[in-house]
Structure formats: C-alpha cells, structure tokens
C-alpha positions in Angstrom: 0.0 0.0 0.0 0.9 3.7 -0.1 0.9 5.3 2.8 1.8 8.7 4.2 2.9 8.9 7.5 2.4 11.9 9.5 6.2 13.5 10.6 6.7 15.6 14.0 10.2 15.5 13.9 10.4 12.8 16.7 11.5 9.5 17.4 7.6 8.2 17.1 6.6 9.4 14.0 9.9 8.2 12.3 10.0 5.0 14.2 6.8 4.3 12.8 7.9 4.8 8.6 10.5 2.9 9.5 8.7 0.1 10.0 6.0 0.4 7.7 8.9 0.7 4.4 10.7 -2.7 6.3 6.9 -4.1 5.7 7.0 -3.5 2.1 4.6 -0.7 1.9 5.8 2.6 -0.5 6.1 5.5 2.4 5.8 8.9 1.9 6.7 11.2 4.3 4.5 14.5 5.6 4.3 17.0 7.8 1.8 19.7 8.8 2.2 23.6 9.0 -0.3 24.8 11.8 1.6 27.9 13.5 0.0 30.9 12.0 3.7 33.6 13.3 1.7 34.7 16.2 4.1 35.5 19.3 4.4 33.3 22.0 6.0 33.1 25.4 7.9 29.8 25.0 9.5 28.2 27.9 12.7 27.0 27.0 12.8 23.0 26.9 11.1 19.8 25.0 9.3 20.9 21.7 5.8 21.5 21.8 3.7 20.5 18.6 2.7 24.6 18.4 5.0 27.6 18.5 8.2 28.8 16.3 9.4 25.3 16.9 8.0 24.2 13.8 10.1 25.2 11.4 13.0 23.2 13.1 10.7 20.1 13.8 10.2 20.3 9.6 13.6 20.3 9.0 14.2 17.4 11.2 11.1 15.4 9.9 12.9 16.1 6.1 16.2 14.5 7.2 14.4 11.4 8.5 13.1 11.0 4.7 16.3 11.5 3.5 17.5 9.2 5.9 14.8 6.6 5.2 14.8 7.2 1.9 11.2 8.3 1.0 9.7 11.3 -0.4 9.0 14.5 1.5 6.1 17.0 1.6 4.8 20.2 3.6 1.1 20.9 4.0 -0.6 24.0 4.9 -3.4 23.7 7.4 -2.7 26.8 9.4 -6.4 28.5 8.6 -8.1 24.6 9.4 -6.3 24.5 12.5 -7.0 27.8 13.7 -10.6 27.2 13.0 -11.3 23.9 14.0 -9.0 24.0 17.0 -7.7 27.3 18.0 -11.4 29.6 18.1 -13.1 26.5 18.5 -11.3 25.9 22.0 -11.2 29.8 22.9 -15.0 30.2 22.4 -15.3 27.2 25.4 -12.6 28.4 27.4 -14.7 32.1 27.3 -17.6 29.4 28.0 -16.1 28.5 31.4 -14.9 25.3 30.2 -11.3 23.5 29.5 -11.4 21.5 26.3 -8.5 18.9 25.1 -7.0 20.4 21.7 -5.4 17.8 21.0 -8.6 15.8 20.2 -10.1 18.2 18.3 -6.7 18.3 15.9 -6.6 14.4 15.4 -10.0 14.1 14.2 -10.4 17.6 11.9 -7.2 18.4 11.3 -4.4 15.2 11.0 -6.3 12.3 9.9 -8.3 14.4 8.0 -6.8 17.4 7.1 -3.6 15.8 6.0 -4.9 13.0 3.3 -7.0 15.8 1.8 -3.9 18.2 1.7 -1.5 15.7 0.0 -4.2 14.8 -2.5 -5.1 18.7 -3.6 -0.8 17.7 -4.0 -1.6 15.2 -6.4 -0.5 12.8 -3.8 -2.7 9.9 -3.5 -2.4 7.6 -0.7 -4.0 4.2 0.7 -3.8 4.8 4.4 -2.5 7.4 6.3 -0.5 6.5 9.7 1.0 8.2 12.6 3.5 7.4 16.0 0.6 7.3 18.2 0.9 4.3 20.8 -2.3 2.8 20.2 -4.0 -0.1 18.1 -6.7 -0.3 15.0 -8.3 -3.9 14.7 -11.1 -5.2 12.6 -14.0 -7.2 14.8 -16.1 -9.1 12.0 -18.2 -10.0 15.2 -19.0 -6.0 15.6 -18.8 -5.7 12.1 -16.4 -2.4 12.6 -12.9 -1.4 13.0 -12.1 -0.7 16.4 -9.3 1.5 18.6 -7.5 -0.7 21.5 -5.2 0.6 23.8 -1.0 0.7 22.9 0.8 -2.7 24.5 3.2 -0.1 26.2 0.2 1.1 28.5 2.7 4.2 30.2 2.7 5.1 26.6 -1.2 4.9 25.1 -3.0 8.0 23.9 -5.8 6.4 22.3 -7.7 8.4 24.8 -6.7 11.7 22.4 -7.7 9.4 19.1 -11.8 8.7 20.4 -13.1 11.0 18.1 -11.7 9.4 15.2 -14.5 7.9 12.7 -14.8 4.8 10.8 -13.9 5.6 7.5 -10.6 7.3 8.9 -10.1 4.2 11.0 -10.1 2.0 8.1 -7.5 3.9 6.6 -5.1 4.4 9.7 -2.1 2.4 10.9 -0.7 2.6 14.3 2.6 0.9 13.9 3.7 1.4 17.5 0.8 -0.2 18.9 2.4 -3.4 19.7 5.8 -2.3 20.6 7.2 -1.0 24.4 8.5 2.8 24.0 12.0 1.3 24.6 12.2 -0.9 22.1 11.2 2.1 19.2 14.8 4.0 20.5 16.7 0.5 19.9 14.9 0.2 16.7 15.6 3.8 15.5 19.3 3.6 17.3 19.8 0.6 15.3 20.1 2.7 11.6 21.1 5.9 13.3 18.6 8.0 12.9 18.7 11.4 13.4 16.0 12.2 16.1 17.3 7.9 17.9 18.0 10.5 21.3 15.5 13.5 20.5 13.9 14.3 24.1 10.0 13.6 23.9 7.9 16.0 22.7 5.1 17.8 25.2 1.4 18.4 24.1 -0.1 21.5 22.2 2.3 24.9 23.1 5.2 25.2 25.5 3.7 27.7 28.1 0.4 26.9 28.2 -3.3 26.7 26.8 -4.2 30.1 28.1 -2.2 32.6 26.5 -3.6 31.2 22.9 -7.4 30.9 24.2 -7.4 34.0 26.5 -9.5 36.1 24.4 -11.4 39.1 26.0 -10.8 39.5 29.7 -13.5 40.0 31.7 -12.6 40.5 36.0 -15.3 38.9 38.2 -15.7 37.5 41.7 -14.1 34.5 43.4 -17.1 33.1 45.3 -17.5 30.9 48.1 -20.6 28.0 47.8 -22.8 30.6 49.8 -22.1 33.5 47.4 -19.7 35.2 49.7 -17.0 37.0 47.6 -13.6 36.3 48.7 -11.6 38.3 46.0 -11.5 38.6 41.9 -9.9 36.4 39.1 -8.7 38.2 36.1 -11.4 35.8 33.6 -13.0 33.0 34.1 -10.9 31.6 30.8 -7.6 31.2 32.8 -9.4 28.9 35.3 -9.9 25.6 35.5 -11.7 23.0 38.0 -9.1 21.6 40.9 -6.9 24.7 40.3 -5.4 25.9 43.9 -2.0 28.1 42.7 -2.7 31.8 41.2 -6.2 32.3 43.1 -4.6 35.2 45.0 -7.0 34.5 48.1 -5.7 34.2 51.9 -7.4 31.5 53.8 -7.8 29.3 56.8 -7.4 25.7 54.5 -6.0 26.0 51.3 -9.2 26.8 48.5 -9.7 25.1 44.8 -11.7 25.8 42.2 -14.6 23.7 42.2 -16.6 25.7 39.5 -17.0 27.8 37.0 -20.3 29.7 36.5 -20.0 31.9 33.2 -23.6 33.7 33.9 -22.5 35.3 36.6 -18.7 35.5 35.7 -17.8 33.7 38.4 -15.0 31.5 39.6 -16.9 29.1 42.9 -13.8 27.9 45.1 -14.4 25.1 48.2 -12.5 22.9 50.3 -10.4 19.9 48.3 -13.7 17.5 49.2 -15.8 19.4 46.9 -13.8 18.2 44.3 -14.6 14.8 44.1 -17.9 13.8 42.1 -19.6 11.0 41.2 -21.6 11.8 38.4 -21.5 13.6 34.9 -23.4 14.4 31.7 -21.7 13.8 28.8 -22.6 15.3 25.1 -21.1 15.0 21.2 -20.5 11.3 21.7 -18.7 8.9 19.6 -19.1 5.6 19.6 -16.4 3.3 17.8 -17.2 -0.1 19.1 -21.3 0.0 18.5 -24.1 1.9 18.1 -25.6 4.6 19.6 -26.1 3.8 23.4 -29.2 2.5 24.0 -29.3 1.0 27.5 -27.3 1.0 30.8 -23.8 -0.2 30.0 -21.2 -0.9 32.3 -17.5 0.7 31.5 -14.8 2.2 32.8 -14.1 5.6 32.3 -11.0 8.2 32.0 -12.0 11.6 32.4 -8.6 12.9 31.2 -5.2 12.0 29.7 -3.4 11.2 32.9 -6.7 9.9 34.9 -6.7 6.3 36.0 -9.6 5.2 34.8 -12.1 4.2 37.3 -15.8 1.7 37.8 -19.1 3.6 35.9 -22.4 2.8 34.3 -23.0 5.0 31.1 -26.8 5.5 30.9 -28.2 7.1 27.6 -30.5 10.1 28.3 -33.4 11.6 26.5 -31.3 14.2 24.2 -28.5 12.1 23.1 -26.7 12.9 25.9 -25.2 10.1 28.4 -25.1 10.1 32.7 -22.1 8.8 33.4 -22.2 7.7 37.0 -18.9 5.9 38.8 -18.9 3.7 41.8 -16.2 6.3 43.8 -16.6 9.5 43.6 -13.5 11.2 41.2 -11.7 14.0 41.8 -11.8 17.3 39.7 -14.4 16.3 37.2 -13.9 19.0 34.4 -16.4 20.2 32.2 -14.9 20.5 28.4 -12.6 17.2 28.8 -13.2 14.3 27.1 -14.3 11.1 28.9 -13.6 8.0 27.2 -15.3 4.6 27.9 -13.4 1.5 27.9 -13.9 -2.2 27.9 -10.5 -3.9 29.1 -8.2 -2.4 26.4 -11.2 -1.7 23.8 -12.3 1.7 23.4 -15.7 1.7 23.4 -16.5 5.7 22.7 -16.5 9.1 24.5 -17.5 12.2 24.7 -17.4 15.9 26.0 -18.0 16.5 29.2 -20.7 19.3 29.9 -21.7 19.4 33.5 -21.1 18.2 36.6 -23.5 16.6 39.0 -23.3 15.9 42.6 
C-alpha cells in the first residue's frame, strides 16, 4: 500500500515509517504547517507540537526521509487548524470550560486534514499512519474497526484518538501499537537516525493553553458556595476545576476551584472534598465499538489523559446525551474534557463533558 505517515520530527513518527517501508509498503513522508507567526512566550525545553518550533521540527522530519529514503512533503493547514482548533477551544474556554485540543486536531485536522492536503498535491495515498501508541483492529463480530489501547500502557493515547471515525479508522495504521516505547529507540538507534536520542515532545504549546485561548478579559468574583466574595480572578478563561495556585486569596485551609459559573462571571472555590464527584453528563458522543447507546452499560471511564480510569455505568438520556455515574466519587471532574469509555483495552467511545452533578 501507499501510505503517508504523519512527521513531527520525533523518534515516534519516524520509528513508525521505518517500519511500515521494512513491511514492504511505498512511504511517503508528511508533515503539517499549523503555527500561523503569532508570538508566543515559550519556555525554554522539549518541543511542543505549536509555537516557532516548527520550522526546526520540519527540517528534522525532512532528514528522516532523506534518511529513510522516501519522499518528503509540507502541507498547509494553518487556517483549518486555527478554525477547528484554536477559536473552536477559545470560544469554550470564554464558556467556562477546559477542552483537550489535542482531540479536536486528530480528528479535523491530522487524519483528516492531512490526506486531503497531499491529494489537492496530487498525492494519492491508501492509508494514512502516525506514531501514536495505540491499536486499529477489525472485529467481524462488531462488524467495525475498532481503537484498543497501545501494548506499552505508560505510553497509550488512544484516549486523544476517540473522536476518530470509521472511515478514517479504516485507513489508519498505528505501527507502535504493539511495541514498548524502549524498544522504538533500539529500533531507531539501530540505523542511526537522526531524532534515535530526541527528548520527547510535550502536548499542544510550551507555556500553556491560556495565552492562545485567552481572548477578552472579563474581571469577576471568586465566590465561596454561599455566594460570599472572597476576591477577583482576572477571567473565568484562565481557570480551570481543581486549580489551587494563582487564586490570590488568603485562607484558613487552602481553597480550589470547584466551579466555573459563566452567567454570573464567576470562579466558585471550596475545600479539596468538593472536588470529588460522582456523576457527569456527557454530550457529542462517539461511539467506535457499537451503536448509539441504548441502554445502561457498564465501563470504565477516564476523564482525562493522565486519569486512571475508574468503575461507571454509562446511561443514555433523552437528548443524546449520556449520565455517566462511577462507583467512587472522582476528583476534579472537568467540564470540556473528554471522557472515554473502555472495555478492558477496547475503546468503546467518549464524549465531551458538559456538566457536573453531585
């Protein structure tokens, strides 16, 4: 088959052409353009996947083809990605909520964004496949392709990959699914490749989510439960639940922010034990391994990317929305994260989360 593999620059990503070419398939090699110039305060470190990094992360991902041996392209998806990711996620963060970016790119911009790019290229592919640690399988039994979690289980994201639909699914390879993250450095050691010692990468922008979604800052109150006001935050978009530091608040017990009520313009901080939740409505669902939901199902659930995940029953609800409700209560339930439903290491669906109940 011909298939384009998606390049950051790193280890990953080339690890993963690497094996596809020693398979046999033709490889061609592609990297995405998403940083529109726009300044930002970068900390000095690990690469992030935005920022003026890019440019450097290209030029790396264009030595590993030369290295490898395959072709080389550039796409442009700077005006999809500020669009389906970038005012997408500021309008929710102005919303009082904290959604994942990440998701939102894999799904509207890389698996779909990047085939269509390369074909307006006159580059036609069969599959398109990134460095992710997770798995793609075929259940005739469901009738559907399905996402499973990585082998190396420090190392799966297929909780960033939910979103993804069946028609890209079928078309996607995850050749570091089966392999442990230590093995894909002796693998890329092996033929000296140039990014066999590269430091991992970290998520989205060095510096932080805020200072691309901040938008228009609008002061309000810091609010106890009763209403009380115990001081001002600077807009509600640079808060997020289970947030102590930068509240700028003198108390007896240290406060967290429990809530975020954008009516009022609020920020609601409590004690740490309002934190932990048992139960939350969940909206925009995707489900890989059936059908919509239509009865109680037993799962477990991860309500974000480092979140263990825990006991629940998913119920469906009148509006096409889902009660998730988990046998312990969990702590900082978030509205605007995704939380994905698995089955052992079979990722059932997910959703967005859009409110929190007690």
């Amino acid at each position: 088959m011909r298939v384009a593999v998606g390049l950051s620059g790193g280890v990953d990503s080339a690890v993963a052409a690497l094996l596809l070419k020693e398979q046999g398939h033709e490889v061609v090699g592609v990297s995405m353009r998403i940083w529109d110039g726009r300044p930002l305060s970068v900390r000095p470190g690990r690469h992030a996947c935005y920022g003026p990094e890019e440019e450097e992360d290209i030029a790396q991902a264009q030595k590993i083809c030369e290295a490898l041996g395959i072709p080389f392209h550039v796409v442009d998806l700077i005006e999809e990605y500020n669009e389906k990711v970038l005012n997408f996620c500021s309008l929710r963060y102005l919303a009082g909520a904290t959604p994942n970016p990440c998701v939102y790119c894999n799904r509207l911009v890389k698996f779909e964004g990047i085939p269509k790019k390369l074909e307006n290229l006159g580059v036609k592919v069969d599959a398109f496949a990134t460095g992710h640690y997770a798995r793609v399988t075929y259940e005739k039994d469901l009738g559907r392709y399905v996402l499973r979690k990585a082998v190396d289980i420090s190392k799966d994201q297929s909780y960033f990959l939910y979103l993804l639909t069946q028609e890209q699914l079928a078309r996607t390879f995850f050749p570091l699914g089966d392999l442990k993250k230590q093995k894909v450095r002796e693998l890329a050691r092996k033929i000296d490749l140039p990014v066999a010692n590269k430091a991992e990468s970290q998520d989205f922008v060095a510096g932080g989510y805020r200072q691309l979604f901040g938008g228009e800052t609008k002061p309000g109150p810091l609010l106890d439960e009763e209403g009380n006001v115990l001081g001002e935050h600077r807009g509600i978009q640079y808060y997020t639940v289970g947030q102590r530091r930068g509240l700028g608040i003198a108390c007896g017990r240290p406060l967290y922010v429990i809530g975020i009520d954008p009516e009022r313009n609020a920020v609601i901080v409590g004690p740490e034990e309002r934190l932990y939740r048992r139960r939350l409505v969940a909206s925009e669902l995707n489900w890989i391994a059936g059908e919509d939901l239509k009865e109680p199902m037993e799962v477990f659930a991860r309500i974000r990317y480092r979140h263990k995940e825990a006991a629940a029953v998913v119920e469906p609800r009148a509006e096409g929305s889902v009660t998730v409700t988990f046998r312990e209560p969990q702590r900082a339930i978030t509205p605007g994260q995704a939380v994905v439903f698995y089955r052992e290491d079979l990722v059932l669906g997910g959703g967005t989360i859009k409110a929190v109940l007690e």
